[in-house]
C-alpha positions as CSV (number, residue, x, y, z in Angstrom):
1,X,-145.3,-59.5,-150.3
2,X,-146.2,-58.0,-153.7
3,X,-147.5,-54.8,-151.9
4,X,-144.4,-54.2,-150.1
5,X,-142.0,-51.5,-150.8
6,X,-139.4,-52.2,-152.7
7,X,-137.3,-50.8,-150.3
8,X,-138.6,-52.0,-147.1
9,X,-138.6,-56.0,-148.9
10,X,-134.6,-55.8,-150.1
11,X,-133.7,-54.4,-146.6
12,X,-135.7,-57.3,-144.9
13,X,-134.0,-59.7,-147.4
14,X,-130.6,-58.4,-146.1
15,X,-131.4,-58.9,-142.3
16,X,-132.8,-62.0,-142.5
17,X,-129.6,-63.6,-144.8
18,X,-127.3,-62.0,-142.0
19,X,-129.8,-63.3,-139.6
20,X,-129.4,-67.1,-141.0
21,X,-125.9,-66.7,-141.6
22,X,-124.9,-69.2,-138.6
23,X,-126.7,-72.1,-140.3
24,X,-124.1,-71.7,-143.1
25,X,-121.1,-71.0,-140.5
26,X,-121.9,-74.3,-138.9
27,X,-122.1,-76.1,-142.2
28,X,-118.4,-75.7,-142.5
29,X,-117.3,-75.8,-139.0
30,X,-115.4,-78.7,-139.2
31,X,-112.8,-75.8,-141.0
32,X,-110.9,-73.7,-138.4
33,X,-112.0,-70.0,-138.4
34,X,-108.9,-68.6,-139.2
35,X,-109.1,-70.5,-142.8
36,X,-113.0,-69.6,-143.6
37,X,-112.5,-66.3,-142.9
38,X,-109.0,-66.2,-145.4
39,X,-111.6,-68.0,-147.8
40,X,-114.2,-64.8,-147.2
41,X,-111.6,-62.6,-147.9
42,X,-110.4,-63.8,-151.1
43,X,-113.4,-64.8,-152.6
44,X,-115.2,-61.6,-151.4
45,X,-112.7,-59.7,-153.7
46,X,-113.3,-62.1,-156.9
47,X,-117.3,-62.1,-156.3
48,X,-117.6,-58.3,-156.5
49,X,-114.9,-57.6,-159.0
50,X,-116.8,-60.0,-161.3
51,X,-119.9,-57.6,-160.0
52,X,-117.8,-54.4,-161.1
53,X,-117.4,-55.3,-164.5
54,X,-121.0,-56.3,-165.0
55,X,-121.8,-53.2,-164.0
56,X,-119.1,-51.8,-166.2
57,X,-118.0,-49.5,-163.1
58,X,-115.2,-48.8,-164.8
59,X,-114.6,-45.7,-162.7
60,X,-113.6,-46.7,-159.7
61,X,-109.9,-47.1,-160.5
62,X,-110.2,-43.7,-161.5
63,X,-111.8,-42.2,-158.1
64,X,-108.9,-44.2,-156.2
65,X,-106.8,-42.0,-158.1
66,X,-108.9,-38.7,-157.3
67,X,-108.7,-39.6,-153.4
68,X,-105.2,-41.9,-153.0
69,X,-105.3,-41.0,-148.9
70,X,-108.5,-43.0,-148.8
71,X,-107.4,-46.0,-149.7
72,X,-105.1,-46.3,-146.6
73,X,-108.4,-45.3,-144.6
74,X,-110.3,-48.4,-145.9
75,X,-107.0,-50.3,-144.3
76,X,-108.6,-48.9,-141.1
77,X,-112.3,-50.1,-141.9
78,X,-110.6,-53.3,-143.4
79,X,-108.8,-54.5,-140.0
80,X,-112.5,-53.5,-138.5
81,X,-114.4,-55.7,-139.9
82,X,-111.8,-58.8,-140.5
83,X,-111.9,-58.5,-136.9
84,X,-115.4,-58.7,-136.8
85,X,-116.0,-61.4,-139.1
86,X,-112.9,-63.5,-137.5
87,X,-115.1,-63.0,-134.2
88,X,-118.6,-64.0,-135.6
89,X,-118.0,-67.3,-137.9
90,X,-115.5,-68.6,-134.1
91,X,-118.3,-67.7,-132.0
92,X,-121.2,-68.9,-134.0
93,X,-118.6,-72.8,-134.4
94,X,-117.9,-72.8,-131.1
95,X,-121.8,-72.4,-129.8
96,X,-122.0,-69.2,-128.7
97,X,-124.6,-67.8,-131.3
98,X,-126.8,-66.1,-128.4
99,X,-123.6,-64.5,-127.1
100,X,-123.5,-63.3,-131.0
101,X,-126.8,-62.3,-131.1
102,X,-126.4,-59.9,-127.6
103,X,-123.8,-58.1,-129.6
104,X,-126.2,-57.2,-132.7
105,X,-128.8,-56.5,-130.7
106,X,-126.6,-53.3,-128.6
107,X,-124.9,-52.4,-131.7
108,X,-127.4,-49.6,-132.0
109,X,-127.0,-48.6,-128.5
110,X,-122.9,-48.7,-129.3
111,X,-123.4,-46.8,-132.1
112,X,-125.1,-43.5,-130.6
113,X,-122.5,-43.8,-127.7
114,X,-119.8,-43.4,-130.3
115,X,-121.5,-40.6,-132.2
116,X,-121.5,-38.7,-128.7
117,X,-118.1,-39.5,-128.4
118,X,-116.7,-38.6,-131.4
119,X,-119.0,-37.0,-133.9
120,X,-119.6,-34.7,-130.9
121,X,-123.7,-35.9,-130.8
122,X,-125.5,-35.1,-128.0
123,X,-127.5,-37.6,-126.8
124,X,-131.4,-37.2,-125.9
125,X,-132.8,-38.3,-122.5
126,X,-134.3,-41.3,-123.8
127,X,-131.1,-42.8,-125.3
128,X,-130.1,-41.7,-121.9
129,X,-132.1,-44.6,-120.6
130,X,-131.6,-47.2,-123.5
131,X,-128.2,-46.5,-122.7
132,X,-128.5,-47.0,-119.1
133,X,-130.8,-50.3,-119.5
134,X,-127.8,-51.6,-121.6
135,X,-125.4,-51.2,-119.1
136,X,-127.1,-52.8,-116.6
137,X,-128.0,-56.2,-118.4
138,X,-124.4,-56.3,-119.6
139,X,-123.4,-55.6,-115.6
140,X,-125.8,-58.3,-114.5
141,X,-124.3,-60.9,-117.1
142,X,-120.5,-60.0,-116.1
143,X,-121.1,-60.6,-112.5
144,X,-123.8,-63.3,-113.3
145,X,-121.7,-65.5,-115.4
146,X,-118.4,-64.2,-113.6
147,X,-117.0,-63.2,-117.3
148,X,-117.0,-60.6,-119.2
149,X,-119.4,-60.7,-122.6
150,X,-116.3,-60.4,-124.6
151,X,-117.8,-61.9,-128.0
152,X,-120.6,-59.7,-127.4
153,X,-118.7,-56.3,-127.0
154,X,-116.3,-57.4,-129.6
155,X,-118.9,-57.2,-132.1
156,X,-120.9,-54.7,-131.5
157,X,-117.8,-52.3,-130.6
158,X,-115.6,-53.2,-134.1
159,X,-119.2,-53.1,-136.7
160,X,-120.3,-49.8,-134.2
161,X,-116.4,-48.5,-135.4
162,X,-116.3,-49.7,-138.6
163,X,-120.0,-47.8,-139.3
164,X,-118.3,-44.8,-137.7
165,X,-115.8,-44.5,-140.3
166,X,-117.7,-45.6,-143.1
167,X,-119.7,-42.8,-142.5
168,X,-117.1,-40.6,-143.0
169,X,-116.0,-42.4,-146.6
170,X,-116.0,-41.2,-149.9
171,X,-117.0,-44.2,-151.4
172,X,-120.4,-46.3,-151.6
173,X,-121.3,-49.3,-150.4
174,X,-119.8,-51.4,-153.1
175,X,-116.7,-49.8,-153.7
176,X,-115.6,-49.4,-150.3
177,X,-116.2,-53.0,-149.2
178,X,-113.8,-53.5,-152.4
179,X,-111.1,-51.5,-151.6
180,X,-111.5,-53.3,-148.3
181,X,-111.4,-57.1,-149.8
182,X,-108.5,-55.7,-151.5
183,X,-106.5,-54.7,-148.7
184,X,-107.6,-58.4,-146.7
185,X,-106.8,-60.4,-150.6
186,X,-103.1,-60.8,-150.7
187,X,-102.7,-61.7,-146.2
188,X,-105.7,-64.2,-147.1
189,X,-103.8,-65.7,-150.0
190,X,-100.6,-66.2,-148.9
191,X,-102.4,-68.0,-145.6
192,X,-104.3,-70.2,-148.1
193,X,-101.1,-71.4,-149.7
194,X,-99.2,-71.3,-146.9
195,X,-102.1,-74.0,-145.5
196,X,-101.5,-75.6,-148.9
197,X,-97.9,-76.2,-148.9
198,X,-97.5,-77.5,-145.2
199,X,-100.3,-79.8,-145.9
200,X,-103.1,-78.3,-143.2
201,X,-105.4,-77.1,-145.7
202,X,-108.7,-77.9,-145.5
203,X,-110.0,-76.8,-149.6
204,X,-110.0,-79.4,-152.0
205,X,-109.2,-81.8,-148.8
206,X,-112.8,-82.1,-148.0
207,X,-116.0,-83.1,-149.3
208,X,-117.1,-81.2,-152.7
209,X,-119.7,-79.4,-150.7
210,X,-117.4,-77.8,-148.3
211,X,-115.6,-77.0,-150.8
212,X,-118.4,-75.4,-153.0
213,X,-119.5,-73.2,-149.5
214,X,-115.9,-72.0,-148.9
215,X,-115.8,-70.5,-152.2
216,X,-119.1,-69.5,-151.8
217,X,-118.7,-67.2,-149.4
218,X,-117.8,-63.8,-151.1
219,X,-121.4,-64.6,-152.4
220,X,-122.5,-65.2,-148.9
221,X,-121.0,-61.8,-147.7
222,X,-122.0,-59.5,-150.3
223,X,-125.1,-60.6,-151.3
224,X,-127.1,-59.0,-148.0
225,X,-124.6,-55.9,-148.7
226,X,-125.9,-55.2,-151.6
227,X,-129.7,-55.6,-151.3
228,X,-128.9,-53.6,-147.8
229,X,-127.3,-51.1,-150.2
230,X,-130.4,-50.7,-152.1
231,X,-133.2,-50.7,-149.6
232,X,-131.3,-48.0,-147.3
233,X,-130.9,-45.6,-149.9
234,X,-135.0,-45.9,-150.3
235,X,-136.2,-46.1,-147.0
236,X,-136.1,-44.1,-143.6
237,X,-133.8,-44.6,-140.9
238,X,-136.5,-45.4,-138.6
239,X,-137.8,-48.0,-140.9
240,X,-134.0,-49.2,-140.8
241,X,-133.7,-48.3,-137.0
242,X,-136.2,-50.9,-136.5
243,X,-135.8,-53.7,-139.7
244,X,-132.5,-54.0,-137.9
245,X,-133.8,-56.4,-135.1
246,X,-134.7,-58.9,-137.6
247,X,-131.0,-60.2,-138.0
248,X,-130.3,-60.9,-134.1
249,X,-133.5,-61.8,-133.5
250,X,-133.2,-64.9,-135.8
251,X,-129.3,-65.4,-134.5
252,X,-130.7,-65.3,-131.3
253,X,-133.6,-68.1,-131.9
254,X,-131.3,-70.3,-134.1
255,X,-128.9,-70.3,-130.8
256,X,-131.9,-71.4,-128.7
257,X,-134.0,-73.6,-130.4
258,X,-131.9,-75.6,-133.2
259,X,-128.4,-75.4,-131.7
260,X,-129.5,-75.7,-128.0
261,X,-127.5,-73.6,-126.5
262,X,-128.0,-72.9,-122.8
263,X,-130.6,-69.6,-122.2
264,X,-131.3,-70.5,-118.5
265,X,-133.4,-67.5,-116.2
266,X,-130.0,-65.7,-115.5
267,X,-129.5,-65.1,-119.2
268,X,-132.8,-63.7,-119.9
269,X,-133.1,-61.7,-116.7
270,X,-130.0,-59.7,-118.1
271,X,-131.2,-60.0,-122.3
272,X,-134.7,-58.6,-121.2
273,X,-133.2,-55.6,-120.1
274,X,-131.1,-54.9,-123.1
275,X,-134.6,-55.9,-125.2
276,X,-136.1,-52.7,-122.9
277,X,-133.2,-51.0,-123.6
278,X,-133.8,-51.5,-127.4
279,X,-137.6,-50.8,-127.0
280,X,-137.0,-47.9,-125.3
281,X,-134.3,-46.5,-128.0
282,X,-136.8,-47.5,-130.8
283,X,-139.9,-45.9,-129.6
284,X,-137.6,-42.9,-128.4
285,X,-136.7,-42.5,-132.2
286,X,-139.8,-42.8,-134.0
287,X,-141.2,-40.0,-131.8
288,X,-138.3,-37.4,-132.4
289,X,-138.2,-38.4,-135.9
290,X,-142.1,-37.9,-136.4
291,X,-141.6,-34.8,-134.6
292,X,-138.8,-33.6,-136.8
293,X,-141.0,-34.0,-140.1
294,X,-143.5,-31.9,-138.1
């Protein structure tokens, strides 16, 4: 580990926290979803405003001012990934971490299809195919299982949006998801201590632990943002492209092998063709992009 980029081991470090994240979700499951994610919200905001003023990024306020009409476009990126994480941490408590796991793993796949569609990108023949392979394992679960991968499709469709628009932002990684946090602060708030007043809440009802991990998670959150933040600005996007994995992958085993949840032939007829999908896409990329350097 000493010899590794720097880059390369705070990226790895960022998928594999987002890639364990379940095991903290179900720590606290016995809180509805709706509450940990208000928690999330407001502690997000607290965690990297304490961040902001170690770093004495005192400039911030001052780029809000520069660019006002962006703030109301992090409301956009804001409802994005609330929805997102509201998604995840039910899924992942009500045992469907695979189901969570499908949705990382064709988030890259969603992600080229929505550069074609709106940032005009053409796609090459091989995400033709990766495409294509995608579509069919997701066909062959729908009429499989007889429903629709909803969970699945929500994720990857609201983090493939909210990258869509973040690519379009002003602001880094830090002081975009704190504009966002601010929008989500004051809804999650007034839920908290609305939950307070009527008596339903579930912090500082429950044991001190659950207690400590609900505030805990605005560390949780943007923890793996950050090192993320770091290694992408000193690493390829192949090397991303590819590190990526790492974070559904574990989901995926977690789901499997310490939850138990059911992954019977049908399942992994219709996951190995996604996984050629991705194979397909990945290989596909390292080979234009070594070609590009050319």
């Amino acid at each position: 580990m000493n010899h590794l980029h720097p880059g390369v081991l705070s990226t790895i470090l960022a998928y594999t926290i987002w890639g364990l994240l379940p095991i903290y979700w179900k720590a606290i499951e016995a809180v509805p979803a709706l509450e940990i994610l208000c928690h999330r919200m407001t502690w997000s905001l607290v965690f990297l405003l304490v961040l902001l003023i170690l770093q004495r990024r005192w400039n911030l306020l001052q780029e809000v001012k520069n660019h006002p009409k962006h703030l109301f476009y992090f409301l956009g990126t804001a409802s994005l990934l609330s929805l997102n994480w509201y998604t995840y941490i039910w899924a992942v408590n009500s045992g469907y971490i695979i189901e969570s796991s499908l949705g990382y793993f064709i988030n890259p796949l969603i992600t080229i299809i929505l550069g074609m569609l709106f940032l005009r990108e053409r796609l090459r023949r091989g995400q033709w195919i990766a495409v294509g392979f995608a579509f069919i394992g997701v066909a062959y679960l729908t009429l499989s299982y007889g429903y629709f991968p909803w969970i699945a499709l929500t994720l990857a469709l609201t983090f493939g949006a909210y990258g869509l628009l973040r690519k379009t932002g002003v602001f880094n990684s830090l002081d975009g998801l704190t504009l966002e946090t601010l929008w989500l602060f004051l809804p999650a708030l007034f839920y908290l201590l609305y939950l307070e007043s009527n008596g339903s809440s579930s912090f500082g009802h429950v044991p001190w632990q659950t207690n400590l991990l609900l505030a805990a998670t605005g560390a949780a959150t943007a923890t793996p943002l950050l090192f993320f933040a770091y290694g992408a600005q000193r690493v390829s996007m192949a090397t991303l492209g590819v590190l990526h994995y790492i974070a559904p992958t574990l989901q995926f085993l977690l789901g499997v092998f310490v939850y138990r949840e059911p992954f019977d032939v049908t399942r992994l007829l219709g996951f190995s063709a996604i996984w050629l999908a991705l194979l397909i896409y990945t290989i596909e990329s390292l080979f234009w992009l070594k070609k590009q350097s050319r």
